[in-house]
Structure formats: C-alpha cells, structure tokens
N, C-alpha and C positions, 0 to 999 in steps of 0.2 A: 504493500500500500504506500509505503515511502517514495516509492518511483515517480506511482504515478503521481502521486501531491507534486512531486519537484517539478514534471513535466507539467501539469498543467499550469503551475505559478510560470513557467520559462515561456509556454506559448503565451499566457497574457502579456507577459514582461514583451514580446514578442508583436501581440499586436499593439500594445501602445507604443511601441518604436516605430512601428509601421504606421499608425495614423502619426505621431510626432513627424515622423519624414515628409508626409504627403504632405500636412500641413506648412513643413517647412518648403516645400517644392510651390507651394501655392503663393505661400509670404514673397519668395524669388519671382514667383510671374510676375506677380503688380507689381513690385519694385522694376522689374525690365522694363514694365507697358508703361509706367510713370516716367521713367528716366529717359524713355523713347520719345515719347509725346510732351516731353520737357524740355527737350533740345531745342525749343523754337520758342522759349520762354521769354514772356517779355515780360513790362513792370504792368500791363492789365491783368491781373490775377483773374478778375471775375472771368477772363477766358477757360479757364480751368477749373470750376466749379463742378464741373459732372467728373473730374480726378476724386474728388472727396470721400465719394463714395469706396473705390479702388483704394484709396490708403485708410478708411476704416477697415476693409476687409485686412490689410497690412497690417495693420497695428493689434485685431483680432487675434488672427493666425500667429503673429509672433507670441504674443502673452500662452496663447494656448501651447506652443511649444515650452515656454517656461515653465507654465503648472504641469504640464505632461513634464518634465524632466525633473523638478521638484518631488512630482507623486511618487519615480521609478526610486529616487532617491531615497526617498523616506522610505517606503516597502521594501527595499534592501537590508536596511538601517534596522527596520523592526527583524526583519528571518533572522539577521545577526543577532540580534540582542536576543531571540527565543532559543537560538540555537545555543548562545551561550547559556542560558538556562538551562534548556537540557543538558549540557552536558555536567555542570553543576550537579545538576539531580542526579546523576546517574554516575557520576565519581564521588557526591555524597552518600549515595545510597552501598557505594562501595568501602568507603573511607571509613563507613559508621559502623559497619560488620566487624573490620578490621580493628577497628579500634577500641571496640567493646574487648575484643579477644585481645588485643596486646597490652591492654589496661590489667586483663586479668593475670597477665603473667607476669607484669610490672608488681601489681598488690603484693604478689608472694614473696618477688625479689625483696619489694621494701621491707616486708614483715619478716623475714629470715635475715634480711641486714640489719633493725635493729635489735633482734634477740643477740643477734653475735656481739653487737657495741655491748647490750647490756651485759655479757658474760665476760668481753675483753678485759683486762689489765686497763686504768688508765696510759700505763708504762708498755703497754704492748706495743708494736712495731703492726701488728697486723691492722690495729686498728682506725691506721691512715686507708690502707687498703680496702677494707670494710666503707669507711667515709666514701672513696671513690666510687665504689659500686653504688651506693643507694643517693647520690649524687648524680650518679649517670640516671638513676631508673626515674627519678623527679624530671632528669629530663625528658625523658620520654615520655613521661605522662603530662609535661607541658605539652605535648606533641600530638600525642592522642586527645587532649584537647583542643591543639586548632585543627584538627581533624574533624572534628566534631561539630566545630563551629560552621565549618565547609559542608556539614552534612546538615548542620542546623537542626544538629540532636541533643545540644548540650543544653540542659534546663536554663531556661533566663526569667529572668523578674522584668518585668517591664514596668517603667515605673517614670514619672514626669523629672527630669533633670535637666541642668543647666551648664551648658556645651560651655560658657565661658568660666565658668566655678570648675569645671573638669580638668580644661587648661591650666586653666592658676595652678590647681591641685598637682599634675601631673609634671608641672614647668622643671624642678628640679630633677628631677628624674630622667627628664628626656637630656637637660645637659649634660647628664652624666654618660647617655646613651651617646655623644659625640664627643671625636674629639676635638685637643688644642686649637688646631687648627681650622674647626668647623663652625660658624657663629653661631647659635639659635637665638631668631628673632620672632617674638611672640606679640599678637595685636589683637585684641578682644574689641569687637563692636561696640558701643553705649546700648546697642537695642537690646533687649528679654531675649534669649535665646535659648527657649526650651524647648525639649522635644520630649515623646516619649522612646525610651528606648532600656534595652537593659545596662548597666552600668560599669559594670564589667566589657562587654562587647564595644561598648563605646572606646573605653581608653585602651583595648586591644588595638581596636580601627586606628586610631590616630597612633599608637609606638610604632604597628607596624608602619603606616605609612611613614613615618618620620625615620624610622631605622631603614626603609626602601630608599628614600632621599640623601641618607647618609652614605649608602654602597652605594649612591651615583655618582660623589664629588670625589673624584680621587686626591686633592691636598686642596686647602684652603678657600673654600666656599661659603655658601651662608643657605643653612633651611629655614625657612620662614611658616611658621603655623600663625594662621588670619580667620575670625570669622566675622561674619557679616548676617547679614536677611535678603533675600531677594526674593521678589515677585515674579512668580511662574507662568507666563503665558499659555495658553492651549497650543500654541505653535510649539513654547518650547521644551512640553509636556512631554509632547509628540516627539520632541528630538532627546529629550532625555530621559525618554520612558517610566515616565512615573505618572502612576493612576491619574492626579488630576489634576489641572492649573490649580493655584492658591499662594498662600506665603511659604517661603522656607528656610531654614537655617544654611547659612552656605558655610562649610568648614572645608577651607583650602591649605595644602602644605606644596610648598614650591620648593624646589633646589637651584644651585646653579652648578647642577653636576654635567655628565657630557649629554644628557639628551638623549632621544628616542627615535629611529627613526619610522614611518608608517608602518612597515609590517611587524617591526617588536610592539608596536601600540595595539595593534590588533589582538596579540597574541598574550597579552601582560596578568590578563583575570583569568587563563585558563590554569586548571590545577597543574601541581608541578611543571609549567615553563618557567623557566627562568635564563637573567643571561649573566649569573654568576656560573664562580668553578663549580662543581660537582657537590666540595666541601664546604662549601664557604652560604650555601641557605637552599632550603625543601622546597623552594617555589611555591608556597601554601601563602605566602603573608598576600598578598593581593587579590588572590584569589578566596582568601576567608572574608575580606573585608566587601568586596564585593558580595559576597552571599551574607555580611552582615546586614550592610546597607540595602540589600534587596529586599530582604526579610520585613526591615519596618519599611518598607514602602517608600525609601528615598531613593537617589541614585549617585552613581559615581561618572566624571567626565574627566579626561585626562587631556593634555595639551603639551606636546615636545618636541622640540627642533634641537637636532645633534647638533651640540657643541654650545646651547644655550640652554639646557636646562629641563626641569621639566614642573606639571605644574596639576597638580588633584586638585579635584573639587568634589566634594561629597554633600549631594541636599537629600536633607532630613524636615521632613512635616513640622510645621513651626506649631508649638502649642500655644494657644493666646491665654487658656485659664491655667495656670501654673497653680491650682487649688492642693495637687495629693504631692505637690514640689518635696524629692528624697533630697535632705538637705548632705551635703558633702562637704568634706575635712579642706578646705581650704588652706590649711597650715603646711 
C-alpha cells in the first residue's frame, strides 16, 4: 500500500507541474502578443486599451504559477516532516524495548556494585575499581533514559513553568558545560514566558542543544541562549508544523561554530546521525529534543551556513494563565 500512496502523491505532484507549465507557456504568449503590438508604441496610451485585458490574463497566470509553486513546496515540506515522525515512532518504538531490557541489567550491575563498596575495606584498592563500574552503569542508565525520551516512554509531569526562571536556574551549569575559550551569552525577554511542559524535559532540551553548539565551535566562539514571544501566523503554522497559529514562546540557542550545510540540516533530528567521531556523542541529543518538542505540540527550526554558525529555534504554546505556575530554584 506504500507504493501506491507514493505514486499517487508523485502523479498529482505531477499534474500540478503540468498545469504550472501551461500556465506559464500562457503568461509567455501575452507577454510576446504585448511586446509585439508595443513596438509601435507611442505617448497615446488610450490606443492600447483592448492590451488590458491580455496583461490581466498576464498578471493572473503569473500569480497562479506562484501559488502552484508555493503549494508543491509546502506538501513537500509536510511528507518530510511526517516522514520524520514516522521514523521517530518506529526507532522509538525500538529504543523503548531496548531500553527497558538494558535498564534491567544496569539495576543488577548497580545493586551488586554497591553491596561490594559496602563489604570493601575503606583501604581496599579494589574499591576505586568497584567506583568505576557503577559509575559506568549510571551512565548508561543516563542513556537509556534519553532513549526513552526518543520513545517518549519516560513518565513526565507536565506542569505550567517559566522558560526564563529555567534559564537563570540552569545558567551556571551550562558554563561549566563550556569551555575557557567559549563565551555563554544569556538574554531573557521582559514578557511571561510560560508554557506547559515537563520540567525535566525542558532543561534536557536546552543542555543538549547548548552542548550540540559547543561541539560546533572548534576554539573561541560564543553560544548564545535568547528567549522571546512570537506571534504565529497560519502561514507560519503551516511552515513550522505546529497545530495552530497563536502566541509562542520562542527559545533560541545560536553558535558561531562552523555551520551546517543543506543536506546535514536535513538529516540532524534523525536518530543516531551525527557528524561527530564514533566516540565523541550517540547522535540521540537532537533527535530526543525534537521528539520532546513534538510531544507538547511546539516545534523546532534550524538555520546554518558553513562557516557562520548555526542557529535553533524551538516554539512552545505560550501559557497566558500561569495559575498551577511549578515554582523553581532560581538560586
């Protein structure tokens, strides 16, 4: 059944290029029949009054080529963004199998590592080594948690919070996530900038994005985490796929690392791509962030030219009654 869906979206794609054409072969006639019967053009205009007619049809036919190339655009625009859903789903639906089971064989490493601490010697030698093992398995169960996130299996609280109170909160921490050489620059809007969301998942979203921004400047850069409001058009609803025009919170982190260029943008939210070493990141961070931001019905936009940097935008449904407001540690 896959086939044939593709084939039939390809013939419509198909015939609206083909009325696009005619219509553009049509736009060409009357400009030829204008530019012919114009040759002998003189400063009596009202001579050329029955032309009018022939360059309303011109100015028609061109516009309709516009919205004919606009619509192909935009129905492109959405198959991609379904398609990346699907595949979301169906590496979450993978991820989450997997991570239930490697969770559980994590639990056992942990709980056999700390009976052995509680048996070691202070003085023992082995019990650096014990340390490393149950050090390692916490990693991994970071892991099978943003696993989870991608599968959008891990329990969340959703609850009304404030995107600029998170920042503050988290500001020190993310300094510490860059180095000497990397500046963070942090800019909170004057407007209310709630949303609902889980709270947790929120400050996931922003480390990874700002630790994504960090492995893009290779020495002395600057990341910039900014948020704002911005008012959602139905046009540009439509371009950033999110259920429905209104207000939103806009939370952007920009770098001025090397940049992106079209086909690594295309490719950035799918699970494990990445264009680190092997060693060096799981290709999960972007790809959990987007299945976070999908989840509450925001979206994520990216923007990058190589050699200048790159630049996220994530919009999130702006709350206007901040009433069940989860207050947070600001300190």
């Amino acid at each position: 059944m896959t086939w044939s869906i593709v084939l039939l979206k390809r013939l419509e794609d198909w015939r609206m290029a083909f009325l696009a054409a005619m219509l553009a072969l049509m736009t060409l006639r009357q400009v030829l029949t204008m530019a012919k019967s114009l040759e002998s053009f003189s400063l009596q205009f009202s001579g050329h009054l029955d032309e009018l007619p022939g360059l309303a049809v011109s100015i028609i036919a061109f516009l309709a080529v516009l919205f004919l190339g606009q619509m192909i655009t935009e129905r492109r625009q959405s198959e991609q963004h379904i398609l990346q859903i699907q595949k979301m789903d169906a590496v979450g639906r993978l991820a989450s199998g997997i991570a239930h089971d490697f969770n559980n064989v994590l639990s056992i490493i942990l709980g056999y590592g700390e009976v052995l601490t509680e048996k070691l010697d202070k003085d023992n030698d082995a019990r650096e080594a014990v340390a490393e093992i149950v050090s390692a398995a916490e990693s991994g169960q970071a892991l099978t948690r943003q696993l989870l996130a991608v599968a959008r299996k891990h329990p969340v609280e959703i609850q009304t919070v404030d995107v600029n109170s998170i920042i503050v909160k988290l500001e020190s921490m993310l300094e510490r996530l860059l180095p000497a050489d990397i500046e963070l620059r942090v800019s909170t809007c004057p407007d209310s900038c709630f949303v609902r969301t889980d709270q947790t998942q929120l400050e996931q979203t922003i480390i990874n994005l700002v630790v994504n921004a960090r492995d893009a400047i290779k020495s002395n850069g600057v990341v910039e985490v900014r948020t704002g409001v911005a008012h959602v058009s139905r046009a540009a609803a439509r371009r950033l796929h999110v259920k429905r025009p209104g207000t939103y919170v806009r939370l952007g982190v920009s770098d001025t690392g090397v940049g992106m260029d079209e086909v690594t943008q295309r490719k950035i939210f799918e699970p494990f791509f990445s264009t680190k070493e092997p060693d060096k990141g799981s290709g999960l961070g972007l790809s959990t962030v987007f299945g976070i931001v999908t989840a509450l019905g925001g979206a994520i936009s990216v923007s990058s030219r190589q050699g200048e940097g790159s630049r996220f935008i994530v919009y999130l449904p702006r709350v206007d009654d901040p009433a069940d407001l989860h207050e947070t540690d600001a300190g």
